[in-house]
N, C-alpha and C positions, 0 to 999 in steps of 0.2 A: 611471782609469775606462776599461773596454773601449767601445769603438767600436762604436754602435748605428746598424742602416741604420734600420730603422723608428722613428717619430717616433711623440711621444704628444702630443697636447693634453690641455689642463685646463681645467677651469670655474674662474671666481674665482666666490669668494661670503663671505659670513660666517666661514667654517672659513679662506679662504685670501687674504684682502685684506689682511695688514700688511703692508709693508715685510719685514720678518724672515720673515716664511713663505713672501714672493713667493722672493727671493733664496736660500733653502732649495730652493724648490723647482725654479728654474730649474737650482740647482747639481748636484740630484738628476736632471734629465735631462729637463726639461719644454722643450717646443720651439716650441709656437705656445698661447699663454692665449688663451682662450674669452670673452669678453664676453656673459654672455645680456639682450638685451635685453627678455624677460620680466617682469626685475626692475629696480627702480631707477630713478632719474630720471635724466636727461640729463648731470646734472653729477656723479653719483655715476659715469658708465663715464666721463668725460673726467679725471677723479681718480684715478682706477685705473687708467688708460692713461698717466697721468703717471708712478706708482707704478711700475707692470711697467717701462716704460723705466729707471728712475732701479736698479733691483733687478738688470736684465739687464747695467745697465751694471757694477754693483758685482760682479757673479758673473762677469763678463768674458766673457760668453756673449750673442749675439744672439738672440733671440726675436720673432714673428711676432705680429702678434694680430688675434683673428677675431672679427670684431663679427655677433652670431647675430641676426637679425631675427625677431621674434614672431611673426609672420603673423597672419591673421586667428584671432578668439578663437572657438572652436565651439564656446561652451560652456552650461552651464543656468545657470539665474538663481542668486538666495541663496535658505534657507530658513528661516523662523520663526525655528526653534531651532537653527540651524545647518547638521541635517541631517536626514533621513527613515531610516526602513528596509524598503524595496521585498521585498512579498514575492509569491514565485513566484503565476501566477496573480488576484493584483490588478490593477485597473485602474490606469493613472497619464496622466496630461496634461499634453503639453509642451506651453504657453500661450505665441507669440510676442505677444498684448497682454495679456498679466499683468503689473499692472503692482506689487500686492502680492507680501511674501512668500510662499516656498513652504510645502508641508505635505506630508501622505502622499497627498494625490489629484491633486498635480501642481505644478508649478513654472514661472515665465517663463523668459526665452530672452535670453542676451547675442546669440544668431544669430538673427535675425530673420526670412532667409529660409527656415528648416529646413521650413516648411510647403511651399513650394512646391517644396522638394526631392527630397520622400516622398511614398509613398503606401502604398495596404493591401498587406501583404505584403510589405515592406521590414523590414530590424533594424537598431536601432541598438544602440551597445555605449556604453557610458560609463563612464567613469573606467578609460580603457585595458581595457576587455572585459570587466570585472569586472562588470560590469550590462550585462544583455542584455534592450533590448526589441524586443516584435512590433508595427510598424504597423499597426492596426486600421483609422483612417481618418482623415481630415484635414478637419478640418470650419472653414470659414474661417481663422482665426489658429491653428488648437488643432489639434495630432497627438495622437490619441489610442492610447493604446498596452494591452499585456499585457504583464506581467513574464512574464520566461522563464527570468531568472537575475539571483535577488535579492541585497539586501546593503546595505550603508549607501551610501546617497548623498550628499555633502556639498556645500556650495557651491561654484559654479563649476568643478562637473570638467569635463571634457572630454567632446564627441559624436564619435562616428564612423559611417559608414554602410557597413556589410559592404559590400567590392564597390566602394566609393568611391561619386562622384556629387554629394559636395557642392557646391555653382556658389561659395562664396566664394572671393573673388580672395588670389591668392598674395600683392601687397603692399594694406596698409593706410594710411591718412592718417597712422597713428602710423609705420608703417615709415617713411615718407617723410621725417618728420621726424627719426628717430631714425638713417638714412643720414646725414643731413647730420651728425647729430652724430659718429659715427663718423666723416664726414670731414675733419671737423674735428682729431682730432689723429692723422688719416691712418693708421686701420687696414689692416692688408697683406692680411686677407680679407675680404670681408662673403660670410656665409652666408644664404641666402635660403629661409624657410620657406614648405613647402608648394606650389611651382611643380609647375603641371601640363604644362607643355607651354614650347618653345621661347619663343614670346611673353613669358610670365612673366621669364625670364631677361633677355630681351633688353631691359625695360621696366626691369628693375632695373639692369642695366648704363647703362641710360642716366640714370638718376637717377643712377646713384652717379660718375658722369664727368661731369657735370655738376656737382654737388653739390663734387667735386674735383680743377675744373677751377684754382678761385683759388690751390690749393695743389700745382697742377701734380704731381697724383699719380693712380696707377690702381690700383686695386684688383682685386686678384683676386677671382672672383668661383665662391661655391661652391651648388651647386644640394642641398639637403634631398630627399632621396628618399623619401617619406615618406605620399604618396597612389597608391591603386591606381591611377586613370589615368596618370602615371605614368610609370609601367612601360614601355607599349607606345610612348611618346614618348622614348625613352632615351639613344637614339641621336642625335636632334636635339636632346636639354638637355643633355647632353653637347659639342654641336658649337659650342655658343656658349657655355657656361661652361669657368670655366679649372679645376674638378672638380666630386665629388660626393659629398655625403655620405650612407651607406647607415644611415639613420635608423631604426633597428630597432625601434622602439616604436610610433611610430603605424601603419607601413606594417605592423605584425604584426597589428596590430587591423583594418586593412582587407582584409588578404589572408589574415589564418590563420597562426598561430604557426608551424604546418611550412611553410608555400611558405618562409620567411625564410632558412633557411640555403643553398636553392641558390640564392637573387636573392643573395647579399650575394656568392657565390662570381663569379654570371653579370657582376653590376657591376663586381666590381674589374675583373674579365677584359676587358670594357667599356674599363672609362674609362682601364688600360692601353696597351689595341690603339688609343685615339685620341690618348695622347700627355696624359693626362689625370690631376691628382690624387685620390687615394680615399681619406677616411679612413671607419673603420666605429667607430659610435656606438650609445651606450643599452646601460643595464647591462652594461659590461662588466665590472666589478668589485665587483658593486651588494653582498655583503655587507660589503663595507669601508668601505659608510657605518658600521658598528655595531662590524666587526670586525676584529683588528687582522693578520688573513692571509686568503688569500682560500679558495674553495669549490675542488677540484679542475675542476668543470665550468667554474669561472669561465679558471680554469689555463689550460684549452684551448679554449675559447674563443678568447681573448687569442692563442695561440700559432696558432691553425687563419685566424685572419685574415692573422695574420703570413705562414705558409704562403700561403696563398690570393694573398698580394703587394700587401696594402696600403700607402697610403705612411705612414698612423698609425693609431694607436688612442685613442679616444676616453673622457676621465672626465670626468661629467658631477657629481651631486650627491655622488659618492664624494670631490672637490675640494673641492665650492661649502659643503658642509655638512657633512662626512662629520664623522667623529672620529679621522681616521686619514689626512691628506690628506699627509702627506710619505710616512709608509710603503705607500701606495699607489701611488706613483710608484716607488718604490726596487723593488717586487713586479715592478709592470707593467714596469720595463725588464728586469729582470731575464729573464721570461718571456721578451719581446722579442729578447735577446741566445740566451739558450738555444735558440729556436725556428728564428733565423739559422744556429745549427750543422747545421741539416739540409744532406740533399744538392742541390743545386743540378746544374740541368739543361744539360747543355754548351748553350754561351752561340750554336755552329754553328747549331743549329736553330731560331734565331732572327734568323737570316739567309735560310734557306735558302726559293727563291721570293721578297727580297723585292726591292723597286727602288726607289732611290732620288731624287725627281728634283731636290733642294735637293741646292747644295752642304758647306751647315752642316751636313744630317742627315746628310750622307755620311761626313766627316771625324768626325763625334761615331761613328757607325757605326763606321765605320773605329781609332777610338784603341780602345772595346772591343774589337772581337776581337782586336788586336797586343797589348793587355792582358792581355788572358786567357791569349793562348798564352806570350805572354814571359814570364806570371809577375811583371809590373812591381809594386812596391808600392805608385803613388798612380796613378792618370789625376787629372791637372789643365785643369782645363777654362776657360780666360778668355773669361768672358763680360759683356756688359755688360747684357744684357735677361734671363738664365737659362735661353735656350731648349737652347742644348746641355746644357745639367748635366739638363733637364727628360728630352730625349729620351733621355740617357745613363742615367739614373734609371729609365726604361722596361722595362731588362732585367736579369735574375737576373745579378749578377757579382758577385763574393768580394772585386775589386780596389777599395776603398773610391776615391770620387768627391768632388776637394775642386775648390770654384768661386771662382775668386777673380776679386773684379768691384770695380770705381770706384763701383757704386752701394749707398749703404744699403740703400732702398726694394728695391733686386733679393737684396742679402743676406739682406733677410727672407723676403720671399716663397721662398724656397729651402729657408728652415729646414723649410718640407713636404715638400720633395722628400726619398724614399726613400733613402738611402744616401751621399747629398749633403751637405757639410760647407760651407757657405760661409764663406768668409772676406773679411775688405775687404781692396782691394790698390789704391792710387793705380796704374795703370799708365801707363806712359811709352808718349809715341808713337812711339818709337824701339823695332821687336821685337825686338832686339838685347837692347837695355835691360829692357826686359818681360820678356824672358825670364829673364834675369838677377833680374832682383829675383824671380820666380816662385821660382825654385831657393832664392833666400836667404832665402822665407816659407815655405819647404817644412822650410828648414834648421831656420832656427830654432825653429818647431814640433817638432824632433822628428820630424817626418813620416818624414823620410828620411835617412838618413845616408852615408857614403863606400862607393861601391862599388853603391849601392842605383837599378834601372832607374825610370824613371816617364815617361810620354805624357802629354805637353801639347799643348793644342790651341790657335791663336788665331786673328786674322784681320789682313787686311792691306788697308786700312790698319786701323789699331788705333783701337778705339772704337767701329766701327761696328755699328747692332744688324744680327743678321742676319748679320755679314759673316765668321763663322768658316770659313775656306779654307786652313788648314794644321796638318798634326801632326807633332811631332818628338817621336821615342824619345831618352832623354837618361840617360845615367849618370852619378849622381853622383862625381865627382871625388875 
């Protein structure tokens, strides 16, 4: 199989929780599984967390997994018969003390504070913008509205508010508890839905190190981009998360289906220049729930993110449910692999201006560019926390990035890094020795053979995080 820089996750669901289709699909190129906690009870994702390990182990590949937090539910109550059909120019009434069924003149509220959110002259959209109403007025518990753009509404879809604004909090009582479960059989990422701002993050980090402190494990930690406010906090949810996910669905309902593709451009560019992971999500493959190849827009899409320098791309229901969940993955590397054959910007001008004042980033600095100009065929990066293989990931290079570390937990978390292969490697504290066994996991992979150059990097003393302060150019024997 050709060697892919960009990484893909996957949703498990229904279509892809057996044993046989986990390890299928890990073997086809899947690199960090998606947990949504959306769905399912507590013991159904610590079950499937046993599953993906025991599948990644049999496919002889390691895999990451990303426990997705719910966030708060914005959404409208049930209805009578199910559902209404909202037509342009009716009146309709979102009831926070409805405590009955809904009907065609209005419905209760799983959000309870949506009244004191809005007011006249505000829109909301529902069920991803597919229903558009006008704020009329808000009379105690009750938003009263005009259709503006009808259609069927069914239970419990989704509100949003053009513009953003809503005040619920990014974690919920259920997030909280559902962190721990994920702590529990120590997910490599939790993804945190709906964070507006730096704070969000940082309350989440501290549950979830807390939460898996008795298991002496840390989680990385990925911020949902996904509310217009947002936006303009980017740079500060970025400073304290370890990436970001450019959540293409909800944020296109709050800001407008065109603003989406220059924010998803501006993020990666973002969470790059801080040293930061990006994968970009929501329909990207969305007719392969039904079909068994994908739309040409979908095509590029897929391939314009890859460009753009994501470190993955994101299947969401096209996995969890789809009818087509292996030949989705087989598509999307594909595209992935194709899209890598573009031209790549000399690797100079991503030096040029900059300074360095770590000496880990120097030396990761440093084995790229003697990579690039020697033509080497591996850079090998010994790390014991991932931070060089992360920063070495950073930049457009051809010369594929293999990380070999003493730790599981850092193995995985890796499998997101862009271009990054990780592999386990007991290292000796002797760098002599280190070195030595480096060359003979290069060997025996196949990586490299007799006569072939490679940059390795490591630190002295050996072990230490942080402590990478040496590169040797080496040809193989």
């Amino acid at each position: 199989m050709p060697r892919r820089a960009t990484k893909i996750v996957a949703t498990l669901g229904p279509a892809s929780n057996t044993p046989a289709m986990l390890e299928a699909m890990i073997t086809a190129g899947v690199n960090v599984v998606r947990l949504n906690f959306s769905h399912g009870k507590a013991q159904d994702h610590i079950h499937l967390a046993a599953l993906v390990r025991e599948a990644a182990v049999k496919a002889g590949r390691e895999v990451a997994i990303m426990a997705d937090l719910q966030g708060p539910k914005i959404r409208v109550g049930k209805f009578a018969d199910g559902k209404v059909q909202l037509v342009p120019g009716e009146k309709f009434v979102l009831d926070a003390s409805r405590d009955e069924l809904g009907d065609i003149k209005g419905v209760g509220l799983d959000y309870k504070e949506l009244p004191r959110d809005v007011k006249a002259g505000d829109v909301l959209l529902l069920n991803d913008g597919l229903i558009v109403l006008i704020v009329d007025r808000v009379i105690g518990e009750a938003v009263h509205t005009t259709v503006k753009l009808g259609g069927e509404l069914s239970n419990n879809k989704g509100i949003n508010k053009q513009g953003g604004g809503l005040t619920a909090p990014a974690l919920t009582a259920k997030d909280m508890e559902d962190i721990k479960t994920a702590m529990s059989f120590q997910a490599d990422y939790v993804a945190v839905s709906f964070p507006k701002n730096a704070t969000d993050m940082e309350m989440a980090r501290q549950l979830c190190n807390v939460a898996a402190a008795q298991y002496k494990h840390k989680p990385g930690l990925i911020a949902k981009i996904e509310r217009a406010e947002a936006i303009p906090n980017l740079a500060e949810i970025l400073r304290v998360s370890d990436g970001i996910m450019v959540a293409r669905g909800d944020l296109a309902v709050e800001v407008g289906n065109a603003a989406v593709p220059a924010l998803q451009k501006r993020m990666i560019k973002m969470a790059r220049a801080q040293d930061k992971v990006v994968i970009t999500a929501t329909q990207m493959m969305e007719s392969m729930i039904l079909n068994p190849v994908p739309t040409r827009a979908e095509v590029s899409d897929v391939a314009n993110a890859v460009l753009d320098g994501t470190d993955a791309v994101m299947l969401s229901a096209e996995t969890a449910a789809g009818k087509f969940p292996l030949e989705t993955i087989v598509e999307m590397a594909n595209i992935c692999l194709e899209a890598e054959k573009a031209e790549y910007k000399e690797i100079d001008a991503d030096f040029t201006g900059k300074q360095f004042a770590r000496i880990d980033q120097s030396i990761a600095m440093g084995a790229l560019f003697t990579a690039s100009h020697l033509g080497a065929k591996a850079i090998v990066a010994m790390t014991d926390s991932g931070s060089t293989a992360l920063w070495m990931s950073r930049h457009d290079i051809r010369v594929p990035i293999y990380a070999l570390t003493p730790r599981v937990s850092t193995q995985r978390k890796m499998t997101l890094f862009r271009n990054v292969r990780p592999l386990l490697m007991d290292t000796s504290a002797d760098r002599d020795t280190a070195l030595n066994q480096a060359e003979r996991h290069l060997l025996d992979r196949k990586i490299v053979q007799s006569g072939d150059v490679y940059a390795i990097t490591c630190g002295e003393p050996m072990g230490a995080p942080g402590g990478t302060n040496m590169l040797k150019i080496c040809r193989v024997a």
